[in-house]
C-alpha positions in Angstrom: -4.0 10.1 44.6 -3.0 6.7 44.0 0.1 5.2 45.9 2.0 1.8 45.6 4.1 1.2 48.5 5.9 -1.6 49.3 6.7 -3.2 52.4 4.2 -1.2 53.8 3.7 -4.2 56.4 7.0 -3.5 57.5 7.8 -1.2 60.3 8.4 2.2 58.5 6.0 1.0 55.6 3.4 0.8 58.2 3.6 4.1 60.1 3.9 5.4 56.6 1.0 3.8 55.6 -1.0 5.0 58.1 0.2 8.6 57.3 -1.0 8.2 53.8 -4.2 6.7 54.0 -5.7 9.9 55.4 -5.4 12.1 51.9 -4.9 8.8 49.3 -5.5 5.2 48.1 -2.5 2.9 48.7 -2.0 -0.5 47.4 0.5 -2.6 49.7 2.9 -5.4 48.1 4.7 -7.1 51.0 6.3 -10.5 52.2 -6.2 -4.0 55.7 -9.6 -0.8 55.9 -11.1 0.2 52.7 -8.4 2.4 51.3 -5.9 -0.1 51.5 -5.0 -2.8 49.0 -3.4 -6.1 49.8 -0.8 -8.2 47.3 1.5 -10.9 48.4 4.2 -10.5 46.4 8.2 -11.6 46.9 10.4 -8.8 44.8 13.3 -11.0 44.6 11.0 -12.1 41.4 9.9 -9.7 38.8 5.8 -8.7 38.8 4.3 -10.6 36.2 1.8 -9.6 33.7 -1.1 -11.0 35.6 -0.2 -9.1 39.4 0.3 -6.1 37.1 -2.9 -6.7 35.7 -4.5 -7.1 39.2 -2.6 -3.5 40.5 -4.4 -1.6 37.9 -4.0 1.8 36.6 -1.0 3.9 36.5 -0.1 4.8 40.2 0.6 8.7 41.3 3.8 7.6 43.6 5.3 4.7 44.3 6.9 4.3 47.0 10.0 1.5 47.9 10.3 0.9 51.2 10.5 -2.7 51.4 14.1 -4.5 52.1 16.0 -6.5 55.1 17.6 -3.6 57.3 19.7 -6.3 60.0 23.2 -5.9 60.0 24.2 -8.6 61.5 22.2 -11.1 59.2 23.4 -8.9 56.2 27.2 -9.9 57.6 25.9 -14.0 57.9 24.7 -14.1 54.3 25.4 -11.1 52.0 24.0 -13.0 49.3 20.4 -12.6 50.9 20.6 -9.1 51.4 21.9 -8.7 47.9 18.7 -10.5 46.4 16.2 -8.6 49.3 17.6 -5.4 48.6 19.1 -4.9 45.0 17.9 -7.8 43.1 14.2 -6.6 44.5 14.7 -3.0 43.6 15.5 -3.8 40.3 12.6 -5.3 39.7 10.2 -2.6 41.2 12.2 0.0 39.1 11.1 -2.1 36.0 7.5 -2.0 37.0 7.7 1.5 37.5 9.2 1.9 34.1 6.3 0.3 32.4 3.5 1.6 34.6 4.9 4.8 34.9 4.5 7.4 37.8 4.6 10.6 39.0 7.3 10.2 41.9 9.4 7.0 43.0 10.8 7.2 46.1 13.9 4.9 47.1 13.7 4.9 50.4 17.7 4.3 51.6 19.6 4.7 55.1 22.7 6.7 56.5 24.3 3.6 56.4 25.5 4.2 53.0 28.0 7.1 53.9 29.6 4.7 57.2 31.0 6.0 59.5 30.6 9.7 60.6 34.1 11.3 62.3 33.2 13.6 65.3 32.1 16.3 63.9 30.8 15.3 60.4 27.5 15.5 59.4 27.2 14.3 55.9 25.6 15.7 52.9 23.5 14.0 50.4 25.7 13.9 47.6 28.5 13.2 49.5 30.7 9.7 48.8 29.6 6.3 50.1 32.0 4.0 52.4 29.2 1.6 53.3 30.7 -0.3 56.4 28.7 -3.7 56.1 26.7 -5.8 53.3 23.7 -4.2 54.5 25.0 -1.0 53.9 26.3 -1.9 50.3 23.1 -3.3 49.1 21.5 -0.4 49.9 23.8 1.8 48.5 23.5 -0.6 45.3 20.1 0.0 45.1 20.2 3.8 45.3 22.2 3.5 42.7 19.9 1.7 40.4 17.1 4.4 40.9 19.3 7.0 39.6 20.5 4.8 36.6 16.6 4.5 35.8 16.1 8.4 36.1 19.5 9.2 33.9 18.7 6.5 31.8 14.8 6.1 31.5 13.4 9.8 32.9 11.9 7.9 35.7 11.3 10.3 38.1 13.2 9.2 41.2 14.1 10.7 44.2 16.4 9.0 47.4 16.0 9.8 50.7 18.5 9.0 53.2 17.1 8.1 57.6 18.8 7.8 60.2 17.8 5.2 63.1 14.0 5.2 63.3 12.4 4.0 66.5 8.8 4.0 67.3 5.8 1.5 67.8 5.9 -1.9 65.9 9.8 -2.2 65.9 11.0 -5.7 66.3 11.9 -6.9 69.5 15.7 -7.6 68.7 16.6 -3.8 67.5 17.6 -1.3 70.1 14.8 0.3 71.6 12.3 -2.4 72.3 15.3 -4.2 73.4 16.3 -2.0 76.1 13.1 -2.1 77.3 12.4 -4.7 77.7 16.1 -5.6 79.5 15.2 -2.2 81.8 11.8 -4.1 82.3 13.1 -6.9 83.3 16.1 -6.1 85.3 18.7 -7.6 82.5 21.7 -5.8 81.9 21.4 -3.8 78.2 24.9 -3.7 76.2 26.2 -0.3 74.9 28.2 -0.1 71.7 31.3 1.8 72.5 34.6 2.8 70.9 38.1 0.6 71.4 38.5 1.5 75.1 34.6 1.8 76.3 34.7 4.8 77.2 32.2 6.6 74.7 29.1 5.1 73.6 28.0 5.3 69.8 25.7 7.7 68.9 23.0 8.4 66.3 20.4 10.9 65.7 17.5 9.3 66.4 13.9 9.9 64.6 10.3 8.6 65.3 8.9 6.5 62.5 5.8 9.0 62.7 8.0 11.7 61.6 9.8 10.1 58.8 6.3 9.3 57.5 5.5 12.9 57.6 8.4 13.9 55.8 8.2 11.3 52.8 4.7 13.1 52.6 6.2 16.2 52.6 8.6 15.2 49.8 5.9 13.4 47.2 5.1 16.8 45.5 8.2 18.7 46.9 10.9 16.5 45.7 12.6 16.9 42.3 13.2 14.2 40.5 16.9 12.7 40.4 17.6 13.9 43.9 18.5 12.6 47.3 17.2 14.4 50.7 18.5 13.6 54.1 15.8 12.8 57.0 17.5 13.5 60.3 16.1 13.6 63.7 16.5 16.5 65.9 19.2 16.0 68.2 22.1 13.5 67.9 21.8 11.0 70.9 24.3 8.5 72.4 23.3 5.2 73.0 24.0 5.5 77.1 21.7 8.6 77.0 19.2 6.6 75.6 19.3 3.3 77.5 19.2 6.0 80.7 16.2 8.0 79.1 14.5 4.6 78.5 15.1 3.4 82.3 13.6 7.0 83.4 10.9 6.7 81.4 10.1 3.3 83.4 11.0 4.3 86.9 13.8 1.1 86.8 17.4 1.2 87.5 19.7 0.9 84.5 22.2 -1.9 84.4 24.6 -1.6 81.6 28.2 -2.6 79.9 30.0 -1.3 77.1 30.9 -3.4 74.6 33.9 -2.8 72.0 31.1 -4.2 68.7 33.7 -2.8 66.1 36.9 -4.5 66.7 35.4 -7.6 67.5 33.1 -7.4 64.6 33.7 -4.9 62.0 30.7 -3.8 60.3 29.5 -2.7 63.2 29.8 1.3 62.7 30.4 3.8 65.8 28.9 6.8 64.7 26.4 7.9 62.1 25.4 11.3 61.0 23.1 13.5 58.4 23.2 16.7 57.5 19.4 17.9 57.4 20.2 21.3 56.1 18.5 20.5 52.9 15.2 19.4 54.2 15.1 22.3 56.7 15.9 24.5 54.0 12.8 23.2 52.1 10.2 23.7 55.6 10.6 20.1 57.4 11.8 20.0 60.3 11.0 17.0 63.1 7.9 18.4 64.3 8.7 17.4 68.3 11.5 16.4 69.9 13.2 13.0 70.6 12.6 13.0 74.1 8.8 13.2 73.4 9.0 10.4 70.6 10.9 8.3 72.7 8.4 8.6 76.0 5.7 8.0 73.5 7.5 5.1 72.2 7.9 3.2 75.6 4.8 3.8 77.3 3.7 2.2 73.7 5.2 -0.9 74.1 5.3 -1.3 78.1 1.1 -1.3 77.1 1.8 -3.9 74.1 4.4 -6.2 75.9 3.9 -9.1 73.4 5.8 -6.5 71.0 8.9 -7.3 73.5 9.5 -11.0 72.5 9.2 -11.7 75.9 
């Protein structure tokens, strides 16, 4: 089979990559072994005749996973994420459109729902409050991929993830930064609510496993639907920054830190219902803890994956 993925340079895109190259031929655009393709190519512009020229035959899937996921930057300059993440889609659908495929996967985040009350998991379908311009593009761009199944019988489907950690992460997000602050002997910030008293919380997946279920979905997914990836376990941010300092055999030193009311956009709690996907047969095939003890030993080997 022949895939198209982009930004499969990316972090996801690559442990995706990877996934796929055991069973099919993937071409990579992005801003490389001899099943893998290479084309530089910015989506903010649309693929002209010649780089569709050089892509070749119609592709099997194609598969969208390139965008700008930082929240903060998304809250600095909207404009950017708007161009990165809708602007960029757009012009990817209308490749598809001409090309034509057997699947198109949007690849989108939990981000889109917001905020998740205690005790709300949400649904696929379920209405978007996105919480920051991130958050909105993606949502934007969702949207788009349905327009061009409703409107052009491209066969999309949307899946929605939840935090991701795992190897090649950059060094500013979460993980690799408590680390590397454990490491080191820093103190690591925990997002909390108004009065720091409870620590945000996410269900946490490994990038290996979200690969293995966008596999799972290319010939199980039906086309105009949206499917919810979503790790085993919620975890809270403390839990993890202490897992993380077990893991290395350091003390943790930590604070709480009111993000929200400071700087809205900065969301407490966020939570998928997996039902669907379990339903279907996928299910995260280990747990967190494993992922995550797989995940630091990874980059306490690769320390130039730290920043520091």
């Amino acid at each position: 089979m022949r895939v198209l993925l982009t930004g499969g340079a990316g972090f996801i895109g690559s442990h995706v990559l990877n996934r796929l190259v055991q069973d099919h031929e993937v071409t990579i655009i992005d801003r490389l072994d001899n099943r893998v393709r290479f084309f530089y190519h910015d989506l903010r512009a649309p693929i002209s005749q010649y780089l569709a020229g050089q892509l070749g035959t119609r592709f099997d899937y194609i598969l969208h996973l390139g965008a700008a996921t930082h929240v903060d930057r998304s809250i600095e300059n909207p404009m950017e994420f708007v161009q990165d993440n809708v602007v960029a889609t757009c012009n990817i659908l209308d490749y598809a459109r001409v090309a034509g495929c057997r699947r198109f996967l949007q690849f989108s985040t939990d981000e889109v729902f917001g905020p998740a009350p205690e005790g709300v998991a949400y649904k696929e379908w379920d209405r978007y409050k996105s919480g920051n311009p991130y958050a909105a593009s993606k949502a934007g761009a969702e949207e788009l991929a349905i327009s061009y199944h409703n409107t052009y019988g491209l066969p999309v489907f949307v899946t929605h993830t939840m935090n991701v950690i795992g190897q090649y992460q950059h060094p500013e997000k979460f993980i690799p930064s408590t680390i590397r602050k454990v490491r080191d002997g820093e103190t690591v910030t925990i997002h909390a609510n108004k009065d720091r008293t409870k620590a945000g919380s996410r269900f946490y997946i490994h990038a290996k496993h979200v690969a293995d279920a966008v596999v799972f979905l290319l010939d199980k997914a039906e086309a105009g639907e949206k499917y919810n990836i979503v790790g085993e376990r919620e975890v809270d941010n403390l839990e993890l920054a202490r897992l993380v300092s077990g893991y290395i055999g350091k003390p943790l030193h930590y604070e709480m830190t009111d993000f929200h009311s400071s700087r809205p956009g900065h969301d407490l709690r966020y939570a998928l219902d997996g039902a669907k996907m379990k339903k279907m047969g996928w299910t995260p095939p280990e747990t967190f803890e494993a992922g995550l003890k797989e995940t630091v030993g990874w980059y306490l080997r690769n320390p130039e994956w730290l920043g520091a």
